[in-house]
N, C-alpha and C positions, 0 to 999 in steps of 0.2 A: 554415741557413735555406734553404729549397726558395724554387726562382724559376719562377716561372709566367708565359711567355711569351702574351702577348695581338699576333694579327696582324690588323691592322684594314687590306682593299686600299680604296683611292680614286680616285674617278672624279667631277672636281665637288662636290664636298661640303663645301664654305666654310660651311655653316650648321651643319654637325655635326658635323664635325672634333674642337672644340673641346670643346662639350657630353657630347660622348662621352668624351671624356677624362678630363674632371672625372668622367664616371658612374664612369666604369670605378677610377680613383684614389679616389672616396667608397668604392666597395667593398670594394677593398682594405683600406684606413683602418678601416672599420667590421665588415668579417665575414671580413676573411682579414688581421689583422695581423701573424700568424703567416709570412707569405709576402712574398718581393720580387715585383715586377712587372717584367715589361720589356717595354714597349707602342712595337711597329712600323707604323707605316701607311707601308705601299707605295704611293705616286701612279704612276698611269695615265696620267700626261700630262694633265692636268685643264688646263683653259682658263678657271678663273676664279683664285680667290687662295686656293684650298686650300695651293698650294705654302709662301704665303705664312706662313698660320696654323702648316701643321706644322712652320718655320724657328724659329716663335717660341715653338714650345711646347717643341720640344727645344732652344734657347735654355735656355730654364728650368729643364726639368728634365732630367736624363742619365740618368733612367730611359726618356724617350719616344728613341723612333729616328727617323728618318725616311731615306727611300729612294726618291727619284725615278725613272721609268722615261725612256729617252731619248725615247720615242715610247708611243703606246695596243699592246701587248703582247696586248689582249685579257681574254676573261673569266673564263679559267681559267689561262691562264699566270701573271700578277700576283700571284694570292692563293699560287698552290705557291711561286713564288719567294719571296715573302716569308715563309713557313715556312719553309724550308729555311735563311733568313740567322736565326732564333729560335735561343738559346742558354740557355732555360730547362729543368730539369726536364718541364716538357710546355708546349705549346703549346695556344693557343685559337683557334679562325681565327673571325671574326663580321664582319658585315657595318657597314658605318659610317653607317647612316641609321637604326640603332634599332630595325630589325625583325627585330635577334637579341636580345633581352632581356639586359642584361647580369645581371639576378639571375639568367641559371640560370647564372653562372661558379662561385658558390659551392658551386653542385648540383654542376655537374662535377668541381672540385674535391675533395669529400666522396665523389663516387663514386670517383674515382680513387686518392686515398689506403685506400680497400677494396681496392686489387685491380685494377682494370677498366684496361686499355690505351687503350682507346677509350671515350669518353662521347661521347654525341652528342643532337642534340636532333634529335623529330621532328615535324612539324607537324602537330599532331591537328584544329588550325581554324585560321582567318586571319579578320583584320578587312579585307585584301584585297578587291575584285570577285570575289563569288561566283563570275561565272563563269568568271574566271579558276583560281579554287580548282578548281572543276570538270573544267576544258581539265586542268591541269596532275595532279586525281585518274585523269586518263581514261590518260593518257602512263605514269604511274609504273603501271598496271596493267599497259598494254600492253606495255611495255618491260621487266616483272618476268616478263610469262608469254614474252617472244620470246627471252630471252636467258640464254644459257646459265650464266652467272654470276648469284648472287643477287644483286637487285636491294633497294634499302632505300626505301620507298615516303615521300617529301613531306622527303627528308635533302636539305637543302640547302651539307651539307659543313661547317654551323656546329656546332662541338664540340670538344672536347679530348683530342690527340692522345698519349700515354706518348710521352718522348726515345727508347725502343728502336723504336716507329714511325716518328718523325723518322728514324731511321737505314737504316729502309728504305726511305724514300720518296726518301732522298741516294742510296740508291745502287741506284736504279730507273733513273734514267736514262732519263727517259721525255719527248722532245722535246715531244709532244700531251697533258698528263696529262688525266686524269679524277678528281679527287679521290672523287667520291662512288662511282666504278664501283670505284676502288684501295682503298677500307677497306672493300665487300664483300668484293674477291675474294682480297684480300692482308691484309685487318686480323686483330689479335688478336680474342678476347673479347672483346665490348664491352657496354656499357651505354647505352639509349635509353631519355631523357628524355623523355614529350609536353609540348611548350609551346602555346600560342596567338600566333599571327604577329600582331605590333600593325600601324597603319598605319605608311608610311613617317614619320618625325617632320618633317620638311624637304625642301625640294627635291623636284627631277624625277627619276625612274627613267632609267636610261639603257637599260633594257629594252627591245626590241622585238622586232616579229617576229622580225626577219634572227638577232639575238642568241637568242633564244630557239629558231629553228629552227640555230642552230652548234649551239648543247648537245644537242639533241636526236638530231641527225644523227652527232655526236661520239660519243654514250653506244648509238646501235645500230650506228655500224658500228666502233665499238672492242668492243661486249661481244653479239652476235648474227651470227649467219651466217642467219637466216631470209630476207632481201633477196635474198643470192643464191640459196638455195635455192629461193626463191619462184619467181625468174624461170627456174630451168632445169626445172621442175614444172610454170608456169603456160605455157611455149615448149613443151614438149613435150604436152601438152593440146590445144594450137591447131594444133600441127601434128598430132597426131593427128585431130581433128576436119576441118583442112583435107583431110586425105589423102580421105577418108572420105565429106566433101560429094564432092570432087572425082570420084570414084569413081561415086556417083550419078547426078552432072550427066550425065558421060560412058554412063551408062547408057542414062537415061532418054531422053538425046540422041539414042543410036543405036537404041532401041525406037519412040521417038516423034518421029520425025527432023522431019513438018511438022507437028506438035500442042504439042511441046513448046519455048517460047521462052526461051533460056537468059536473056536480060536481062542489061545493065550495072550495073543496081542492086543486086546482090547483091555482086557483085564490088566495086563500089565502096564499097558499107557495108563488106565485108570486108577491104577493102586500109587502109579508116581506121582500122577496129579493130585491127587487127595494127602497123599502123604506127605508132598512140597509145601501143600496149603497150610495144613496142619501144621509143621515144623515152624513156618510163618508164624501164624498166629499164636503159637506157643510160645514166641520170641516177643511177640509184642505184648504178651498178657505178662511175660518178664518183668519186661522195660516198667508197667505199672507197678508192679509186685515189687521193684527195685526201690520207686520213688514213696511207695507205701512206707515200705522197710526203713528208708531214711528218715521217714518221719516221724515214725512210730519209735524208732534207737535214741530219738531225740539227744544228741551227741549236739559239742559246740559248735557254733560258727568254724573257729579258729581257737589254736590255742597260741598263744604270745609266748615268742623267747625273749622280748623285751622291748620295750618303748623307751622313748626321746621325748622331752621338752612337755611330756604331761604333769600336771600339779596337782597328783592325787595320789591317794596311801600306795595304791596298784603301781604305779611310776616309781616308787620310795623302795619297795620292794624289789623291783628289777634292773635299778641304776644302781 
């Protein structure tokens, strides 16, 4: 019997935890009895009683795992680490407030037994704020034409991975990952499902700008070199141009020495403008220097304040 890993990461989510577990278990039970389960939710260091819930649910059953982080890890380290500790046939990675449908596990599934290494779902609508849908249609264009690696336009990383991907993602080794930029540039064949994003079921997003601007910031200077090519293109422009007025000024100067008044306000508009640019690009040679830095520190995924219902020396250690 094939075992089909389900990785559910958590952040806060005492109201869905649980709901979601019975979804995903009715599923099972009812359109994949053919299959074991083995359902991991990784905590984030949640600050309400998620930790609580998932104690009590892997209490019950020794299908459910559970894997606390020692601290908030973030929003992209959490959910890879918790894949990589998956020990099924293939894994499913979904989000835990609902607004990864658990009927398409079944789809996945049926694709995957065809063939397909990667199934994954893409989001064709959302019941989301429009204009949210919108912001985030604008980003997945813009980041699909700046970057040299094929981009996968509204893939929020929820889908199901083949164990021979799991094996590449072990031994990636990749301190900063990017799940959705690593199964374009690195995945098999895959298969993309459109779904419809429902609303969150419970609870508050833990979304925000700042979170929303790491992922972004993450995904162009891990998969685009346009930022820097931009600024030694757009530097070279303005120094062209400066040479050029400069040239004139000096001209016109010495043609029309008391007719022509050079003025501070040119210079000034111009010193602002050069020096906005600058500070600009200074920031985004940052942003690279940052994701360098991370890689180079080669620090863990996550570090564990303790696991649930594993059956190995590391589990033995921390129960």
């Amino acid at each position: 019997m094939k075992t089909v890993s389900i990785v559910v990461p958590c952040y806060n989510e005492e109201e869905n935890v649980e709901p979601l577990s019975q979804a995903i278990i009715s599923i099972f039970e009812k359109e994949l009895p053919d299959y074991r389960y083995e359902l991991i939710f990784i905590d984030n260091d949640s600050a309400d009683s998620t930790r609580d819930i998932i104690r009590r649910l892997c209490a019950g059953n020794p299908d459910i795992k559970g894997i606390f982080n020692a601290k908030n890890f973030g929003q992209f380290n959490s959910p890879y680490y918790g894949m990589l500790q998956s020990t099924g046939d293939c894994t499913i990675l979904m989000a835990a407030d609902f607004q990864d449908p658990v009927e398409m596990i079944p789809k996945y599934v049926n694709e995957w037994e065809k063939g397909y290494k990667i199934v994954i779902g893409i989001k064709k609508s959302s019941k989301e704020s429009k204009i949210m849908y919108w912001l985030r249609s604008c980003y997945y264009k813009m980041i699909k034409k700046l970057s040299d690696v094929e981009q996968i336009e509204h893939f929020t990383g929820f889908g199901l991975y083949d164990k021979k991907f799991m094996d590449v993602l072990r031994n990636l080794d990749d301190p900063t990952p990017f799940l959705r930029g690593i199964v374009a540039e690195l995945g098999f064949k895959r298969k993309e499902i459109p779904y419809e994003q429902p609303k969150r079921r419970a609870g508050k997003t833990s979304n925000n700008f700042y979170r929303l601007y790491d992922a972004a910031m993450l995904s162009i200077t891990s998969y685009t070199k346009v930022g820097l090519r931009l600024a030694t293109i757009f530097g070279s422009i303005c120094s062209a141009i400066s040479m050029v007025v400069a040239v004139i000024y000096l001209v016109m100067k010495l043609l029309y020495w008391d007719r022509f008044p050079a003025g501070t306000a040119p210079m000034l508009i111009g010193m602002c403008f050069l020096g906005s640019v600058q500070i600009f690009f200074i920031g985004l040679v940052g942003e690279y220097i940052l994701t360098i830095n991370a890689r180079v520190m080669k620090r863990p995924l996550v570090v564990e304040e303790e696991r649930l219902n594993f059956k190995d020396s590391k589990d033995e250690e921390t129960t």
